[in-house]
N, C-alpha and C positions, 0 to 999 in steps of 0.2 A: 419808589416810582421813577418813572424814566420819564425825561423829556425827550422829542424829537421833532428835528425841524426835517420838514415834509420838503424835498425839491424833486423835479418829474427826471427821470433819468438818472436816480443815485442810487444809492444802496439803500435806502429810506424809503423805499415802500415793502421792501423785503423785512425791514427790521418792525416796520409796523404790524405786517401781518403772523410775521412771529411772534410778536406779544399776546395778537389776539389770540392766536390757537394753541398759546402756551399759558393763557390767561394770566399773562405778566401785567402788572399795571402802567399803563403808560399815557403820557400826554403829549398831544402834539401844540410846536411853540411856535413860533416864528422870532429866528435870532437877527432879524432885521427890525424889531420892532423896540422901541425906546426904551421900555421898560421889561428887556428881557429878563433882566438882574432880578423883578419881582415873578416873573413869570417862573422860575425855576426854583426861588426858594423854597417850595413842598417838595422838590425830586430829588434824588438820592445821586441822579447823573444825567445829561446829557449827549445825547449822539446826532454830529452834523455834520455830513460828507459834503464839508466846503470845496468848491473850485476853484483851481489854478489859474480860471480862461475867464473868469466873474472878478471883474475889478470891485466889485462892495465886499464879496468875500476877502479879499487879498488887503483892503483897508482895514478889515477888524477881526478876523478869524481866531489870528494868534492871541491876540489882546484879549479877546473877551476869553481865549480856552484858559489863558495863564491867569483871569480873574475867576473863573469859576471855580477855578485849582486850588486858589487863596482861599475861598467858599468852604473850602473842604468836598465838593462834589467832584467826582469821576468824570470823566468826559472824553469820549468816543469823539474823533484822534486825540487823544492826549499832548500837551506842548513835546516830552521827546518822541513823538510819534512823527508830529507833524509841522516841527519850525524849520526843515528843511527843504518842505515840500516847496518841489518845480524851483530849487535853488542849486542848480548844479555846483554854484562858484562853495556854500556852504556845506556841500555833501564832503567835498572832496576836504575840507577842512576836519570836518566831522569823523569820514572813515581814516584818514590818516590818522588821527587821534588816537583810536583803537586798533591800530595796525591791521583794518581792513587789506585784502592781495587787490588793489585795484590797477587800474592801468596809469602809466607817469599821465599825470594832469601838470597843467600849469597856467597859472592865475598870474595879471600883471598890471596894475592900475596906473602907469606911468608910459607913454609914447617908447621916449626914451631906450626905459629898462627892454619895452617887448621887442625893439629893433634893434638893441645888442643881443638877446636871446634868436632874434630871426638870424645872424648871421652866424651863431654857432649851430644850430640844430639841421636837423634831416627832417626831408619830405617823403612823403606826403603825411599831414596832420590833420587832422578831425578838428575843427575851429565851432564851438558852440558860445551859444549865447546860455546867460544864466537861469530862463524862463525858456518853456517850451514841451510838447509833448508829441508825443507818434512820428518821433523824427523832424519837425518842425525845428527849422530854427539851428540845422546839422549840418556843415560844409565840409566837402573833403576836397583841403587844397593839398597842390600839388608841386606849386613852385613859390619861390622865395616874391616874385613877380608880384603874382595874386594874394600872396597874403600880406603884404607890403597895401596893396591896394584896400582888403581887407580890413588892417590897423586904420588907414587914413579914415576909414569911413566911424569906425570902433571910434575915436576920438574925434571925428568931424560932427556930422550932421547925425548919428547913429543908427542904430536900427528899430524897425517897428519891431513889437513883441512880437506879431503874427503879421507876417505880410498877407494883401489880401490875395495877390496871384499865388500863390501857395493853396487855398481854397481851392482853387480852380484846377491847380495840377494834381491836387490827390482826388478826383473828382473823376477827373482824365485817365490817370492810373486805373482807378477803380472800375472806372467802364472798359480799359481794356484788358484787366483782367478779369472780370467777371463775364464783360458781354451779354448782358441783360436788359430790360425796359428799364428795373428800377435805375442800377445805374448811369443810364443811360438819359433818364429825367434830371437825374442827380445833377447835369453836368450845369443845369440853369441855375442852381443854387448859386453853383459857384460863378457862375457867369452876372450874379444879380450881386453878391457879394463882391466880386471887384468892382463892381460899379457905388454902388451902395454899402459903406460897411456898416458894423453895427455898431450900435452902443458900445458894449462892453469893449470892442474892438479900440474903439476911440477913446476910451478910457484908462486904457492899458498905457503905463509910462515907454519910453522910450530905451532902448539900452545902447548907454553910452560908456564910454572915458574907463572900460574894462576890456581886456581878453583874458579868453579862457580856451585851452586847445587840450586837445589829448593825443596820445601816440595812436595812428593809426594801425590797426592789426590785420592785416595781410593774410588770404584766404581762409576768412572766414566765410560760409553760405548759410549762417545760421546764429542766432545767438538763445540763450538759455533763459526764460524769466520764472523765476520761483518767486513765490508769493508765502509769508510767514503771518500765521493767524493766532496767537498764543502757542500752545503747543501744536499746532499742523503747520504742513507745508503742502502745497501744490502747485502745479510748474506744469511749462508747458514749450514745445521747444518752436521758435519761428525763425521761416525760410526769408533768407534777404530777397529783396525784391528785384524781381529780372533788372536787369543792366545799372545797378545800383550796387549799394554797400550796406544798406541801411535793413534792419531787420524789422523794428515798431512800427506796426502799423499797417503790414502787409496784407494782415487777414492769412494768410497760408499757415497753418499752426498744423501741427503735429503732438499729438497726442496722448503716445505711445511712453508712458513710465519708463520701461526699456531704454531709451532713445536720453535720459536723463540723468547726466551724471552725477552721484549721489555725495562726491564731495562740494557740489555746488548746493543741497539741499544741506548739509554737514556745515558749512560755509556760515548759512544765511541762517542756522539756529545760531551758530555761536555769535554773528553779530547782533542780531536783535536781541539776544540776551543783554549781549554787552552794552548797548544800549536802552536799555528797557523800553523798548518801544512794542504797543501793542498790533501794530500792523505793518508790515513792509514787505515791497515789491522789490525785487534785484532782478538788473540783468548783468549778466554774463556772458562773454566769449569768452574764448580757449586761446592762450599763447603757447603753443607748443605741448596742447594739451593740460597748462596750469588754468586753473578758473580764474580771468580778471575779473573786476563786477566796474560795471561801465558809469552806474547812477542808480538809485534809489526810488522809493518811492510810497506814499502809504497809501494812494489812490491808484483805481485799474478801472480798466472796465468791463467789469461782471460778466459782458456776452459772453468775451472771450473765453469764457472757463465751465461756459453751462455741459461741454461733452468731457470736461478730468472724467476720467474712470476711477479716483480716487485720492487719496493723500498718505503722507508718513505724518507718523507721530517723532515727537522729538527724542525719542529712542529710533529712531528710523527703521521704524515698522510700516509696512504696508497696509495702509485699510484701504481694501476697495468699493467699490459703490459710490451712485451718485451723494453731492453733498448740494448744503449751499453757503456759501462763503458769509453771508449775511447773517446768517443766523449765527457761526462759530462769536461772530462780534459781539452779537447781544448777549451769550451764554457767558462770554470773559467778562462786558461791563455786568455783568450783575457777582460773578466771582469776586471780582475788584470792589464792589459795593457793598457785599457780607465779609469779606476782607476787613474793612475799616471799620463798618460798627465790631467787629467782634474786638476790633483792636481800643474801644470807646468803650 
């Protein structure tokens, strides 16, 4: 039997209805609730698309996955799936490790060290914080000046995880690239969220007394994101956004297999192998047409991928036809669960 904890907006009502119409046995839990630890001891695994942006998830996510792991149950993200998740400062540790081709990063938890390193390096750098998603949270300085300014702040007063004017500008964006009612209602959201943030906003720690930067890559108008589901892959290419740099989050996706370099699918099998992780998301730009992979990820969001025209298998063969990413999940955790009794 499967446990799943139900949240509105995740991959979990996909995985529920696949159970029904595949008449898998399944339970739904609630992993906020005290006694999760009895609630799962009849199921065989667990699957729960925790978030990045939910400060109750980010307090016990990891901890309860690596206790159910001791359990002996299976658990949809798995600890090497997902102990890196929205942790840039630890991906970059992580794919170094395995001689992932990423792009130079550099992490420095000392004033000092990062303002000896400011006075040998070149501009313009990519300065990100170690939480963040759709671009949130991504500065691209330009001078010695601004990122001097930059550090003071890094080890002064720090930064919020989500600023809330940042709501309000993807909001702004939105309406004028769309030009529509909806986004166009949209923009009060964000206008009620600088005023008023949320919970989970105010709950989110601060990020201090680190930098973390990356090389800048230069005329790039697009970057690469492939997504690894056990043995598939599918990817989808997105357009940087007009008078920007930044490519997550634009909504302008491009669709076309063609259009997607198959050593960046080639790439992201042999790492998640190397890592055994059962779900990851890469993106990639091109440095002179080499694939860098920028950051990771075992979390997406599903809209984005409802028009793939299909996927490769990890022989990178072409299946074409709609799929749904949801359901490849549940098909592996139950693989992984006849796996271990057969090995009992």
């Amino acid at each position: 039997m499967i446990a799943i904890h139900h949240r509105k907006d995740s991959f979990s009502q996909n995985w529920i209805d696949f159970c029904k119409n595949k008449n898998i046995n399944c339970k739904i839990v609630d992993c906020y609730d005290n006694d999760i630890i009895d609630q799962v001891k009849d199921c065989d695994a667990l699957m729960w698309h925790w978030s990045h942006t939910n400060h109750k998830d980010l307090l016990f996510a990891r901890q309860l996955t690596y206790s159910l792991e001791m359990m002996g149950k299976v658990v949809f993200p798995c600890s090497k799936t997902a102990w890196h998740f929205d942790d840039k400062v630890g991906q970059k540790y992580l794919l170094e490790t395995v001689g992932a081709p990423i792009i130079n990063s550099y992490v420095f938890y000392g004033k000092k060290e990062v303002l000896e390193w400011l006075s040998s390096t070149e501009f313009p750098k990519v300065f990100k914080l170690r939480c963040g998603a759709c671009s949130s949270n991504v500065k691209k300085i330009c001078s010695k000046r601004k990122a001097r300014k930059y550090i003071k702040k890094a080890f002064g007063a720090g930064f919020k995880a989500r600023e809330r004017i940042d709501f309000l500008k993807e909001r702004l964006w939105h309406f004028r690239r769309d030009k529509n009612i909806k986004s166009f209602l949209n923009i009060s959201r964000g206008i009620a969220r600088l005023i008023i943030p949320s919970k989970t906003l105010i709950n989110l720690p601060k990020q201090r007394g680190y930098i973390y930067a990356q090389d800048f890559i230069p005329n790039n108008n697009y970057d690469i994101r492939i997504i690894i589901i056990g043995n598939r892959a599918f990817a989808i290419k997105r357009m940087v956004r007009a008078g920007d740099f930044r490519a997550s989050g634009s909504g302008d996706i491009i669709y076309d297999m063609k259009q997607i370099p198959l050593e960046c699918v080639k790439i992201s099998f042999e790492i998640t192998s190397r890592l055994k992780a059962q779900c990851l998301a890469f993106d990639y730009v091109l440095l002179d047409g080499i694939p860098k992979i920028v950051e990771i990820s075992y979390g997406f969001n599903r809209l984005g991928y409802l028009d793939c025209p299909g996927y490769w298998n990890s022989s990178l063969e072409w299946k074409p036809g709609k799929f749904t990413p949801e359901n490849f999940m549940v098909e592996d955790v139950i693989s992984q669960v006849d796996i271990k009794k057969n090995k009992t």
